[in-house]
C-alpha positions in Angstrom: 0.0 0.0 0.0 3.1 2.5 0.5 4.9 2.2 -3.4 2.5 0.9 -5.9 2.6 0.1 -9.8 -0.3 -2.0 -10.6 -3.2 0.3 -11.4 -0.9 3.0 -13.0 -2.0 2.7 -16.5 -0.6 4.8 -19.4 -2.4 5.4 -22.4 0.4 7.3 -24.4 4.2 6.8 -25.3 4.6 10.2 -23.9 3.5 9.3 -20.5 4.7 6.3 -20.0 8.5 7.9 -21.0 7.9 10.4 -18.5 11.2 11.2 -16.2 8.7 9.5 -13.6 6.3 7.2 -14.7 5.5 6.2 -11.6 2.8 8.2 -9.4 4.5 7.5 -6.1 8.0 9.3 -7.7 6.3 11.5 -9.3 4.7 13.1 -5.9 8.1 12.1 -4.1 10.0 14.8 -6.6 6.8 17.4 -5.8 7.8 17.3 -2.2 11.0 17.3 -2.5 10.9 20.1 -4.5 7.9 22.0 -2.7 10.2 21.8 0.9 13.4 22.9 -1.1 11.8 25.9 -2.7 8.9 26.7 -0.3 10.0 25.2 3.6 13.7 25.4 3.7 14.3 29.3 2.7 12.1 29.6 5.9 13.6 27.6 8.2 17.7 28.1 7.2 20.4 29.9 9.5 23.6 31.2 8.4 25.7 28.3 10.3 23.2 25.8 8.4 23.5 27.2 5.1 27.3 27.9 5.4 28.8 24.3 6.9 26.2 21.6 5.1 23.6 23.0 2.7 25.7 25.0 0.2 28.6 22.5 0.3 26.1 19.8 -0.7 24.2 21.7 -3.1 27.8 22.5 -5.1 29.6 19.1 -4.3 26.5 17.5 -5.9 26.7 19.1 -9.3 29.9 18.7 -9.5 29.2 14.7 -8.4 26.4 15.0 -11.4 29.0 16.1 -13.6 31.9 12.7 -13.2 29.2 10.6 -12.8 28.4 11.8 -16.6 32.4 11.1 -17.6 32.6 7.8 -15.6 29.5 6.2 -15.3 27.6 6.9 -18.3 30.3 6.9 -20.6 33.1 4.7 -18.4 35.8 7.3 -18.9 37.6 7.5 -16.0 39.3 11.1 -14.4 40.9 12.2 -11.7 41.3 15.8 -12.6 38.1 17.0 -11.1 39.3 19.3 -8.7 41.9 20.9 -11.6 38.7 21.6 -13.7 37.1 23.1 -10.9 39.8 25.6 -10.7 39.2 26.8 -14.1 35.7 27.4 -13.1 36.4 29.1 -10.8 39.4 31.0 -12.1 37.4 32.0 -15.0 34.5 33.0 -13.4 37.0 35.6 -11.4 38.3 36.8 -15.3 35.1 37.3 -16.6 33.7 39.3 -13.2 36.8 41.8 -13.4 36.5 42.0 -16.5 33.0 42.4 -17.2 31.7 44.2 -13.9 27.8 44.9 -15.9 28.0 41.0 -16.6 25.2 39.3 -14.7 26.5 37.1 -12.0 24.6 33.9 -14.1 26.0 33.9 -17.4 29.2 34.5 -15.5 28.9 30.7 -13.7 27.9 29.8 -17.0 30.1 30.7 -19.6 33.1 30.0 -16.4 30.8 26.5 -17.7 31.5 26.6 -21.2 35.3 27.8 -20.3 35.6 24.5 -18.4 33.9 22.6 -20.8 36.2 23.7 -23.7 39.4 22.5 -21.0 37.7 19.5 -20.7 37.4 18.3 -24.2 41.9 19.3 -24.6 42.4 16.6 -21.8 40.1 14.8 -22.8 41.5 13.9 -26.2 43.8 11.0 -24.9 40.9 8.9 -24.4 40.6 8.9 -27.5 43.7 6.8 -27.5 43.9 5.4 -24.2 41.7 4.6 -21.0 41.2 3.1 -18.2 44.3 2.9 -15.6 46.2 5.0 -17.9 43.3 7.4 -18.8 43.2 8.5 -15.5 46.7 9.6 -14.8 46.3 11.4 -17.9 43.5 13.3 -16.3 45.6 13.4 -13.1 48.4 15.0 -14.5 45.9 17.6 -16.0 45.0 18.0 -12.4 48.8 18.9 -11.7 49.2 20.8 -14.8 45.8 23.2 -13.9 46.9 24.0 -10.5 50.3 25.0 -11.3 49.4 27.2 -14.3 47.1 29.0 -11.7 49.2 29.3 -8.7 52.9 30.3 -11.2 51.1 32.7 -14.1 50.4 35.8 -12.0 47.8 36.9 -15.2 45.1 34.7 -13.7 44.8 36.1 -10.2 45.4 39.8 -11.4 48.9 40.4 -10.5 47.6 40.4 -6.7 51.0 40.0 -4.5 49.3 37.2 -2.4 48.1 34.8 -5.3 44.4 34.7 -4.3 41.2 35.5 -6.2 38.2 37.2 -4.2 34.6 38.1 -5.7 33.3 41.0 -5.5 29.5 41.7 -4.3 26.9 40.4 -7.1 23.2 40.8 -6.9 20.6 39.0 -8.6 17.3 40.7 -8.9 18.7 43.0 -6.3 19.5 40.7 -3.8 23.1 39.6 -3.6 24.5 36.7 -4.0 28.0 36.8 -3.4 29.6 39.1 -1.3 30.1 39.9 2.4 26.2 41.2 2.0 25.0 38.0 0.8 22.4 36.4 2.4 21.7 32.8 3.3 19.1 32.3 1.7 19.7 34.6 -1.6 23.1 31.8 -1.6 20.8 29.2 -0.9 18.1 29.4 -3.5 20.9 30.9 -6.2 23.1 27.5 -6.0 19.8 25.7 -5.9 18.2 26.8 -9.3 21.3 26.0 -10.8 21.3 22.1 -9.3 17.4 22.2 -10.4 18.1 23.2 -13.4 21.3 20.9 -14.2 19.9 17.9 -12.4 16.9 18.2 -15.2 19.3 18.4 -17.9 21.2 15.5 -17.2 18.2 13.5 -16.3 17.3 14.2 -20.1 20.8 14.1 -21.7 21.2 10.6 -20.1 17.9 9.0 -21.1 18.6 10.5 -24.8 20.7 9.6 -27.9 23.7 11.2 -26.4 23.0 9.5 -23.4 22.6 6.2 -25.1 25.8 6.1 -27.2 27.7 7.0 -23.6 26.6 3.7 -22.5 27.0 2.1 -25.3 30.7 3.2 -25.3 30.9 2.4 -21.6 29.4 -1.0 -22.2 31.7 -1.9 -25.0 33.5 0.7 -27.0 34.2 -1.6 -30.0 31.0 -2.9 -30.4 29.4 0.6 -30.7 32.0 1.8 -33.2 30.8 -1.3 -34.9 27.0 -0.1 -34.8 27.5 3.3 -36.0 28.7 5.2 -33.1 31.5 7.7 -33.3 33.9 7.2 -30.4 35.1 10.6 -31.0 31.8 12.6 -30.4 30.7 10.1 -27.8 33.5 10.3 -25.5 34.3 14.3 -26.1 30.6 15.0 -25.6 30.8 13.4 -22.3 34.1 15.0 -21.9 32.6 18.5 -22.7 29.5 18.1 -20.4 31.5 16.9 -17.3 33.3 19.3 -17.7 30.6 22.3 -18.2 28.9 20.7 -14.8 32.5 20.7 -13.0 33.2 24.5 -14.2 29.8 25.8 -13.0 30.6 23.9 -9.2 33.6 25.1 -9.3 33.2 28.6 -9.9 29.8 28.4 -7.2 32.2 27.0 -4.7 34.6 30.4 -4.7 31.7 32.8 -5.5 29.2 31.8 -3.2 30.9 29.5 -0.7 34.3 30.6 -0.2 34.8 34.1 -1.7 38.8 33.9 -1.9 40.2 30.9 -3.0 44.0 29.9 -3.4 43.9 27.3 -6.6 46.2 24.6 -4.4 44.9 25.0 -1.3 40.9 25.1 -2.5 41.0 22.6 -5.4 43.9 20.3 -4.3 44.1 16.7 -5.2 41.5 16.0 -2.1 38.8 17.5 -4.2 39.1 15.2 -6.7 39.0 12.0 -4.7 36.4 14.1 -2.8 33.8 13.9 -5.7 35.1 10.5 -7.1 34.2 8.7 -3.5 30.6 10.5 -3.8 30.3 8.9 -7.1 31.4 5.5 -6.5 29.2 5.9 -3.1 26.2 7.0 -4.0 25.9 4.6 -7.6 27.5 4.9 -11.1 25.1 5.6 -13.8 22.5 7.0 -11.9 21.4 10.9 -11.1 20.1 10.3 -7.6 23.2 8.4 -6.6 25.2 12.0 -7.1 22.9 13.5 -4.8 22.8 10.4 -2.4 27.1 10.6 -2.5 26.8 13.9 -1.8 24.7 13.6 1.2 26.7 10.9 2.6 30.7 12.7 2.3 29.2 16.2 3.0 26.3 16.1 5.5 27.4 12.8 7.1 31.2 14.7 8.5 29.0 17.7 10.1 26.5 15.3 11.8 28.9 12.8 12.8 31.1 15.8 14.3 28.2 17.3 16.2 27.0 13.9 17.6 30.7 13.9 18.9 31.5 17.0 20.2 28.1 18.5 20.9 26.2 15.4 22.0 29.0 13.1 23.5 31.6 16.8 24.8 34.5 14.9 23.2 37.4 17.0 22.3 37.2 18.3 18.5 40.5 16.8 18.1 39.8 13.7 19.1 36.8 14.1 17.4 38.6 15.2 14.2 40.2 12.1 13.9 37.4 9.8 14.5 35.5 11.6 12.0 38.0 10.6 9.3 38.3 7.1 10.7 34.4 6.2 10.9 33.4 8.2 7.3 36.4 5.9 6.1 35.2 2.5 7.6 31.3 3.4 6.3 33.1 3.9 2.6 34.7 0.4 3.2 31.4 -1.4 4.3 29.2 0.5 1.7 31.4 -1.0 -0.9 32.1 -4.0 0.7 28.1 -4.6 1.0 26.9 -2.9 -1.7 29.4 -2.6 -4.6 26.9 -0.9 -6.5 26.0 2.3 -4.2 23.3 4.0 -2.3 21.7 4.0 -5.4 21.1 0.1 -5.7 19.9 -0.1 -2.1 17.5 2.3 -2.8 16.5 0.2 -5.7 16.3 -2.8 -3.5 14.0 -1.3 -0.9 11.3 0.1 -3.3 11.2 -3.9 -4.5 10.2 -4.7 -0.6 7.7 -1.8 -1.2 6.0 -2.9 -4.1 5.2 -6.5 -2.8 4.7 -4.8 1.0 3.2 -6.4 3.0 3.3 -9.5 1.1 6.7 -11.7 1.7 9.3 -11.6 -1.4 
C-alpha cells in the first residue's frame, strides 16, 4: 500500500517515458521540491546554510558532472578538482573584467570555459583509457593547479596569489559578497542544481546518453554499430566538464569568496567527488545527490554527535571523523558494490510486494 505500480495505466508513449512514470515518484519529486523551494528558505540559518547546505548543493553538481564522464560513458578522471579551478578562475576573469556581466551567465560561460578544457584533456581517451586514462587526467589536475598558482595573469597580478569576488546581486538581492544572504546563496546554487539535475536526467535517457553507454558497455562494439567514439567520449568529456566549471566557480563565489587554486582545489577534491560517485551509484542521477549527502552532510552530523552530544574533544573528534566516514566507505562497498543508489532500488522492490513476503 506504501509504493505501488499496478493500477498506473498509461495510455500514451509520452506518459509512460515520462522522467517518472511512476505516481509515487512523481509526488516524491513534488515534495521534494515544494520543501526545497517553499519550507527550507524559511527555516535556514547562516551556520546551516554555510557548513552543510551550500557544500552539498555545489559538491553535488559537481558529483552530477563525473558521474556523466565515468559512469555513463566509463571514462575515468581524476582531474576533477583541476577543472574546478578553471571554473572558478574564469569565473574571477570574466567578473573583473566584465563588472555589468550578470552574476549567471558569469557561472555559466566559467561552464563553457571549463567545458572547452575538458574536451583538450580529454583527447587522450581517444587513445587510451582506463588505468592510464586516468593519470592522464591526473596530470591535467597537476598541470591546472600550477598554471594558476605560477602565471600571476590569472589572479590579477595580486602579490598574495588569491582571487576574491566582489558583491553580485541577482534581482537585487546579492548573491556573493560579504552582504549576501543565506538564503539569496541558498536558492541561487539551488536553481542551478534544479536546473542541471533536469538536464542531465534528459541528456542521459537520450541519444547522447545512449551512445555513452553504449561506449561504456563496450567501446568496439558501438564503433561497430555506428557510433562515433570521438563525439561520444568528447561530448561526455565537454558536459562533465561544463557541470565541474559551474561547481567550481559556485564554490569560490558563493561559498568561499577567496580561494588559493592549491589549497581550494587540491588533489582532495578530486577523490572528494570520485568517492561521492562511486558511493552513492554509477550511472544514476540520484546516486550524485545520495554521494553527496553521505561525504558532506554525514562529516558535520557525525562531528556534532561527537563534540556536541558526547563533549569529546574536537581533536579527538577530528580524527574519529575521518576514521568512521572511512570504515562506512569500506562497508558500503564491501556490502553494496553498487551504491546507495542500488539499495534504494532494493527497498522500493520490498515496497511494491509490501506487505506481502518476497
Amino acid at each position: 500500500m506504501i509504493y505501488r505500480e499496478a493500477g498506473d495505466f498509461k495510455t500514451t508513449y509520452a506518459a509512460d517515458n515520462q522522467t517518472f512514470p511512476i505516481k509515487g515518484d512523481r509526488y516524491a519529486y513534488y515534495l521534494v521540491l515544494a520543501l526545497a523551494l517553499g519550507v527550507m528558505p524559511l527555516i535556514i540559518t547562516d551556520y546551516w546554510t554555510n557548513a552543510i547546505i551550500i557544500p552539498f548543493l555545489i559538491y553535488t553538481i559537481a558529483a552530477l558532472g563525473l558521474n556523466i564522464l565515468i559512469g555513463y560513458c566509463g571514462q575515468l578522471s581524476l582531474g576533477t578538482g583541476g577543472f574546478m579551478a578553471v571554473g572558478a578562475y574564469a569565473s574571477f576573469k570574466l567578473m573583473t573584467a566584465f563588472p555589468e556581466l550578470s552574476i549567471v551567465f558569469v557561472v555559466l560561460l566559467a561552464g563553457l570555459c571549463t567545458a572547452a578544457v575538458g574536451v583538450a584533456f580529454g583527447l587522450p581517451s581517444l587513445r587510451i583509457k582506463g588505468f592510464y586514462l586516468a593519470v592522464a587526467t591526473l596530470a591535467a589536475q597537476f598541470f591546472l593547479i600550477w598554471l594558476f598558482t605560477r602565471t600571476p595573469w590569472f589572479f590579477n597580478y595580486s602579490p598574495t596569489g588569491m582571487i576574491s569576488a566582489p558583491t553580485r546581486t541577482v534581482f537585487g538581492y546579492a548573491v556573493t559578497g560579504p552582504r549576501a544572504s543565506a538564503v539569496s546563496m541558498y536558492l541561487f546554487c539551488l536553481a542551478f542544481l534544479i536546473g542541471l539535475a533536469w538536464l542531465a536526467r534528459n541528456l542521459t535517457r537520450g541519444t547522447l546518453g545512449r551512445k555513452w553507454m553504449a561506449i561504456r558497455d563496450m567501446d568496439i562494439a558501438a564503433e561497430i554499430i555506428g557510433v562515433n567514439p570521438l563525439i561520444a567520449k568528447l561530448s561526455a568529456f565537454a558536459v562533465s566538464s561544463f557541470y565541474v566549471g559551474i561547481a567550481g566557480a559556485l564554490l569560490f563565489v558563493v561559498y568561499l569568496g577567496s580561494v588559493e587554486a592549491g589549497e581550494a582545489f587540491g588533489i582532495t577534491v578530486s577523490f572528494l567527488v570520485l568517492f561521492m560517485v562511486i558511493i552513492g551509484g554509477l550511472g544514476s542521477i540520484l546516486g550524485s545527490f545520495l554521494g553527496a549527502f553521505f561525504l558532506v552532510v554525514g562529516p558535520v552530523l557525525l562531528k556534532i554527535l561527537l563534540v556536541d552530544n558526547l563533549r569529546w574533544s574536537s581533536d579527538l573528534a577530528a580524527h574519529l571523523e575521518i576514521m568512521i566516514i572511512g570504515l562506512l566507505i569500506i562497508v558500503f562497498l564491501v556490502l553494496e558494490p553498487h551504491g546507495l543508489t542500488a539499495l534504494w532500488r532494493t527497498i522500493k522492490e520490498k515496497l511494491r510486494l509490501w506487505p506481502f513476503p518476497h
